[in-house]
C-alpha positions in Angstrom: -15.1 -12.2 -43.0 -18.5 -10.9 -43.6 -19.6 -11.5 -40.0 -16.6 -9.3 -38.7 -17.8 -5.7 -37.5 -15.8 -3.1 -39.8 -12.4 -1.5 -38.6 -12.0 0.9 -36.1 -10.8 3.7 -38.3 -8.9 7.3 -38.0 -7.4 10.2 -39.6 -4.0 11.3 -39.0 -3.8 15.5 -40.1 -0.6 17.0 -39.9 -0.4 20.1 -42.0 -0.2 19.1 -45.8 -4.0 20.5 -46.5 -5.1 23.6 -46.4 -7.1 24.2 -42.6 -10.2 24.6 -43.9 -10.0 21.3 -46.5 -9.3 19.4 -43.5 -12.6 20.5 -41.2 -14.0 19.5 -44.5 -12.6 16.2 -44.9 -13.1 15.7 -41.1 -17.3 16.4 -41.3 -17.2 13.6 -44.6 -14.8 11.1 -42.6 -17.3 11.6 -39.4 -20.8 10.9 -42.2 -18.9 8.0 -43.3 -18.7 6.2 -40.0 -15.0 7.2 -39.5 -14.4 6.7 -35.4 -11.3 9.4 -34.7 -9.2 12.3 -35.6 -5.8 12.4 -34.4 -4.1 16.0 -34.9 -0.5 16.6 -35.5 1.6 18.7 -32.9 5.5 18.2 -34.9 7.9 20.5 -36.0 6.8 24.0 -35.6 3.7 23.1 -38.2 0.4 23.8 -36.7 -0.9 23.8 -32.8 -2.9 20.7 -32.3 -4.8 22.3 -29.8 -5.8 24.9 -31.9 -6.8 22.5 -34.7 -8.4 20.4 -32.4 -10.5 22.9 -31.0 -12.3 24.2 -34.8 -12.4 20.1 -35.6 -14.7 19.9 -32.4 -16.3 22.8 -33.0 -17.4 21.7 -36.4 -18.3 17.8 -35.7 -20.7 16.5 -33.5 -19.3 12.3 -32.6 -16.2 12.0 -33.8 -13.2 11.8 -31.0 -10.4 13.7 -31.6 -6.9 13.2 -30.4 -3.3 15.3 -30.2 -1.1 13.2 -31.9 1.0 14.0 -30.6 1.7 17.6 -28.0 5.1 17.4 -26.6 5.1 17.4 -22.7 8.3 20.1 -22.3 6.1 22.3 -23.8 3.6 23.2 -21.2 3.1 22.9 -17.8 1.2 19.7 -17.2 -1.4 22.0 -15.3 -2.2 23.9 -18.1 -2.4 20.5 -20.4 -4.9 19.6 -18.2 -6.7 22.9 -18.4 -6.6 23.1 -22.6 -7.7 19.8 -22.6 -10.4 20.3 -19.8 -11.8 23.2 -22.1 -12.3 20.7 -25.0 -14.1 18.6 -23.5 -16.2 20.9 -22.5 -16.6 22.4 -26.3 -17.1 19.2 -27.8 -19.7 17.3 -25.2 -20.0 13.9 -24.7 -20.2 10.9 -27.5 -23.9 9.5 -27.4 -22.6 6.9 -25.4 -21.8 9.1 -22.5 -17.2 9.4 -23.5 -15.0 12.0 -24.0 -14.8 13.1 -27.3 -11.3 14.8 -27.0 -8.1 12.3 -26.3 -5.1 13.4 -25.4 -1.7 12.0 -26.9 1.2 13.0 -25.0 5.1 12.5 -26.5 8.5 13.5 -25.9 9.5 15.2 -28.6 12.7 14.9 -30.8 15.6 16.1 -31.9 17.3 18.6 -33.3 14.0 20.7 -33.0 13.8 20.6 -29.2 17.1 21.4 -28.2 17.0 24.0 -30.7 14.1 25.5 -29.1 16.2 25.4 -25.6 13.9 22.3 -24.9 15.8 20.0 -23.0 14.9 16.6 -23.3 16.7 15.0 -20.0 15.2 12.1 -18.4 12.4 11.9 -20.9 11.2 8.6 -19.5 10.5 10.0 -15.7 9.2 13.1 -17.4 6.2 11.5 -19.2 5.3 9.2 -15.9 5.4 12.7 -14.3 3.6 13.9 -16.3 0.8 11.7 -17.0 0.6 10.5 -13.2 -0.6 14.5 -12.3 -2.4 15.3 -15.5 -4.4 11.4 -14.9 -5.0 13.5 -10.9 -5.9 16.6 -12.3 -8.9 15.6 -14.5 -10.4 14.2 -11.2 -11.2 17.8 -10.3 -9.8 17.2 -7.2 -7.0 19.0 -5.7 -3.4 18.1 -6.3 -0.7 18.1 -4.7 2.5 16.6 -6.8 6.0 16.2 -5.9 8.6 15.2 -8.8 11.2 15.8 -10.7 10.2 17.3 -13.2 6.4 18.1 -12.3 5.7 20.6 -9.1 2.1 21.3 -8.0 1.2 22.5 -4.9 -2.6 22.3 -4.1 -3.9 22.6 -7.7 -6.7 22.0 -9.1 -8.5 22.5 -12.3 -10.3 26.2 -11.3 -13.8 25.1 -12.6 -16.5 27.5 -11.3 -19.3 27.2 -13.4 -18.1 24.4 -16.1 -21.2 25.2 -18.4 -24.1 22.7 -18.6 -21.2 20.3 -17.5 -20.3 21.4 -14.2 -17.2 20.5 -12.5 -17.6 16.7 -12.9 -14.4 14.5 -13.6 -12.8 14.9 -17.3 -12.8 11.2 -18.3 -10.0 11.7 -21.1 -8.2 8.9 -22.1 -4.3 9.2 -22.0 -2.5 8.2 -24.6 1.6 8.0 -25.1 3.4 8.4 -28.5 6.1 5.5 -28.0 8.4 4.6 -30.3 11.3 2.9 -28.1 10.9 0.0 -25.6 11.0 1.9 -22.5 8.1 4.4 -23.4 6.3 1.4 -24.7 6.4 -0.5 -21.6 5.3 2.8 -19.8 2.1 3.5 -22.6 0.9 -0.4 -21.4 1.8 0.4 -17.4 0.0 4.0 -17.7 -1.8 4.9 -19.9 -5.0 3.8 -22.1 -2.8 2.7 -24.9 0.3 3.8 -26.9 0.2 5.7 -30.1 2.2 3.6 -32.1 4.4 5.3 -34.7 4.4 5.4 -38.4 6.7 4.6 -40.9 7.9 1.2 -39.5 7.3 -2.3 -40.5 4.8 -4.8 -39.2 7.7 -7.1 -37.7 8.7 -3.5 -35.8 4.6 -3.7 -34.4 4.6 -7.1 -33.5 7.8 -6.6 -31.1 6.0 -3.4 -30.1 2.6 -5.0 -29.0 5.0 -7.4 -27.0 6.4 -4.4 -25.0 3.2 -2.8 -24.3 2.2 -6.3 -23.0 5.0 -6.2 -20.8 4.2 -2.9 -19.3 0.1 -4.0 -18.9 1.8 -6.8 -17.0 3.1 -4.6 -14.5 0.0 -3.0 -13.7 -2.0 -6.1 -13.5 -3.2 -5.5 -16.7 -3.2 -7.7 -19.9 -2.5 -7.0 -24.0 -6.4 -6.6 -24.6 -6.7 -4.0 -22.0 -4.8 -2.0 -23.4 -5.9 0.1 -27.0 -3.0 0.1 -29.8 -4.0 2.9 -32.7 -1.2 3.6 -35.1 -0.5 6.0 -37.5 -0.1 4.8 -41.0 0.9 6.6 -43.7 -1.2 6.4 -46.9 -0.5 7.3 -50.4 -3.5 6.0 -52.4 -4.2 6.6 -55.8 -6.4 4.3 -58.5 -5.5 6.3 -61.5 -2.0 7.1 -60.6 -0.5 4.6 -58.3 3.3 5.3 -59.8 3.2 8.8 -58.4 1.6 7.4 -55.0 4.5 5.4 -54.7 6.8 8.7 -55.6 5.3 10.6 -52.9 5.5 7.9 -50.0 9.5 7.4 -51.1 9.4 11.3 -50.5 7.9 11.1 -47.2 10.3 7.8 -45.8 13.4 10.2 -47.5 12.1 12.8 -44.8 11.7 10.4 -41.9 15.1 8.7 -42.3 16.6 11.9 -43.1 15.4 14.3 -39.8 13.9 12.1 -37.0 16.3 9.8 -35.4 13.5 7.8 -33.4 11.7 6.4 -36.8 15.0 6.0 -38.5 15.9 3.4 -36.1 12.5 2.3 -35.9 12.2 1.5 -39.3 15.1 -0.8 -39.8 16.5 1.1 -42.9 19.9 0.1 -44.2 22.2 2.4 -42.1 24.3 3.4 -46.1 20.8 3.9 -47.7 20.5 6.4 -44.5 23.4 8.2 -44.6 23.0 8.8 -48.6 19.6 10.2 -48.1 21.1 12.9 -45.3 23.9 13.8 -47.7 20.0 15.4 -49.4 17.8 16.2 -46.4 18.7 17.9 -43.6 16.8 19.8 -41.3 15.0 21.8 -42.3 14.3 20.5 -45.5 12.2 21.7 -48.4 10.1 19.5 -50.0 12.4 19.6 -53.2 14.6 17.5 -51.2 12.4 14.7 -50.4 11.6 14.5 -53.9 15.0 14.3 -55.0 15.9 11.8 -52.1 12.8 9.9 -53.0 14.8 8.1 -56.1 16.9 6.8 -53.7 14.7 4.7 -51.7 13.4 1.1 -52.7 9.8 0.1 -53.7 9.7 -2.7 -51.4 11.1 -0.8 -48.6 8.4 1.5 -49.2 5.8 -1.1 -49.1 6.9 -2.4 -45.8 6.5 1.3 -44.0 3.4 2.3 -45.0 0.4 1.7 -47.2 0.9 2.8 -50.9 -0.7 2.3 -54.3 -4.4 1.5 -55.3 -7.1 1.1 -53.2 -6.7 -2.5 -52.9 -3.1 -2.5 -52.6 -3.3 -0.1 -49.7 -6.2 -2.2 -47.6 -3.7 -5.6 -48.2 -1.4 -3.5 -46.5 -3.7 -2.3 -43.7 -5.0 -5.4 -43.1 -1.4 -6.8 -42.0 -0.8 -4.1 -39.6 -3.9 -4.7 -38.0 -3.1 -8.6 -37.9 0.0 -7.3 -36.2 -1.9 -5.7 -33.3 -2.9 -2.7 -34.5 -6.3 -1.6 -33.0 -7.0 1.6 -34.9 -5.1 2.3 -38.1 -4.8 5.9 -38.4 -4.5 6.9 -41.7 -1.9 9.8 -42.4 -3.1 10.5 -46.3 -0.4 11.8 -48.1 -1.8 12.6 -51.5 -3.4 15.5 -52.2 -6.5 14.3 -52.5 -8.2 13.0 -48.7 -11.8 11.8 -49.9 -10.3 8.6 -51.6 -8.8 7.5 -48.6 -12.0 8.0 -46.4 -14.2 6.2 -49.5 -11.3 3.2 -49.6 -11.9 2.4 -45.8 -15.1 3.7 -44.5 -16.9 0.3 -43.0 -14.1 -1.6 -44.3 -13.7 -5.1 -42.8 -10.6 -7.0 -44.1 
């Protein structure tokens, strides 16, 4: 309706553009009224906090998230440290906020154990975690006692801090969920999940409900709680067939490698196992395309946002009926500016 403010919008980079296309794309999404950035941290791709870092450096409002960094892969000390430093870098929004989030997750497999990341107990991990990063960015010190997570009288070694100083780092906390557990835990903990992509809008709905639970638990309710997603979004006006090829390619490679969003995305288990008879990991991109044939149009359609401008805001539109608070576009085509024109101060 035309008295509705526009959508809360984001970008989702992972590392299908050239670097310095993407700082690009980032300064037109942040002129166009675009509200966050969430960078990648998957595979062994590009290091979000290395990407984050030039995206702050090169922008001057937009927030920028990790989307998300794996927690057995630094000491949740030095998280807080990294993510201390960006905040610092990238000063405050003109309403006095962080402009740097952080998205933790627990990775997956086979990447982590192959990497001699264990991923035991990843549940008590992340409230570890998060519990003694959350005490960290107080700039007090901290003393923390877990399984998982040791600190003895630490705290974030400010001295001088810039024109900043050593006040607290008022960063929200964010948790990649896909399963109920770690859902229940983004609503009990955290400022919000960040809900995955390539699932259906039935698979949000009984997400939301999760996170609900875990608000509950705190004290908390649903609309206390912030709900981005990442959506994946092949757009194209002038050629929507190969839009359509190209987000088949990408659900070939989700179904095929990542056990989480195969589950997640309510796939027929034959249609699964055909498609990993093609893609393993790793995979090259030859085999997504040659998986791609395999998967349905209207299985497509129900995991992400694909086709023409229009088609791909009708599909938007339902997962943010659905509960989504931020969709964050992930734009798959080679082409980013279309996606950024399609949704800037869009209101469905």
């Amino acid at each position: 309706m035309a008295d509705q403010p526009p959508v809360r919008m984001g970008l989702y980079l992972q590392d299908k553009h050239p670097i310095d296309y993407e700082i690009e794309m980032v300064r037109y999404a942040e002129e166009r009224g675009f509200a966050e950035i969430w960078q990648a941290d998957t595979r062994l791709a590009r290091d979000c906090v290395v990407m984050m870092s030039a995206l702050l450096a090169n922008t001057s409002r937009i927030r920028i998230g990790s989307g998300v960094l794996p927690i057995y892969t630094r000491n949740p000390a030095v998280i807080a440290a990294s993510w201390s430093t960006m905040w610092e870098l990238a000063g405050l929004t003109p309403d006095g906020g962080s402009r740097v989030m952080l998205g933790l997750g627990a990775w997956w497999e086979p990447i982590a154990g192959r990497v001699g990341a264990g991923r035991r107990k990843p549940l008590t991990a992340m409230r570890e975690n998060i519990e003694a990063i959350r005490a960290l960015f107080t700039m007090d010190e901290v003393s923390y006692e877990g399984e998982f997570v040791h600190l003895d009288r630490v705290r974030l070694d400010v001295a001088y801090g810039g024109g900043l100083g050593p006040q607290p780092r008022d960063i929200p906390i964010y948790l990649g969920a896909t399963g109920p557990k770690m859902l229940e835990l983004s609503g009990e903990i955290c400022d919000g999940p960040v809900l995955n992509y390539v699932v259906s809008t039935d698979y949000i709905r009984s997400a939301v409900e999760r996170v609900a639970a875990g608000a509950a638990r705190a004290g908390r309710t649903i609309d206390d709680v912030d709900r981005p997603e990442l959506l994946v979004c092949a757009l194209s006006d002038d050629d929507p067939d190969e839009a359509m090829l190209i987000g088949k390619s990408l659900v070939a490679y989700y179904l095929g490698t990542e056990p989480h969003i195969r589950e997640a995305s309510g796939a027929d288990p034959e249609l699964v196992e055909r498609v990993q008879e093609i893609v393993g990991w790793p995979a090259t991109e030859a085999d997504y395309r040659r998986a791609a044939h395999l998967i349905p149009d209207d299985l497509t359609r129900s995991l992400m946002a694909v086709g023409t401008t229009a088609e791909c805001r009708e599909a938007v539109a339902a997962y943010v009926d659905a509960g989504v608070t931020c969709p964050i576009l992930y734009p798959i085509m080679d082409d980013i500016r279309p996606v950024i024109d399609g949704f800037a101060g869009w209101t469905p």
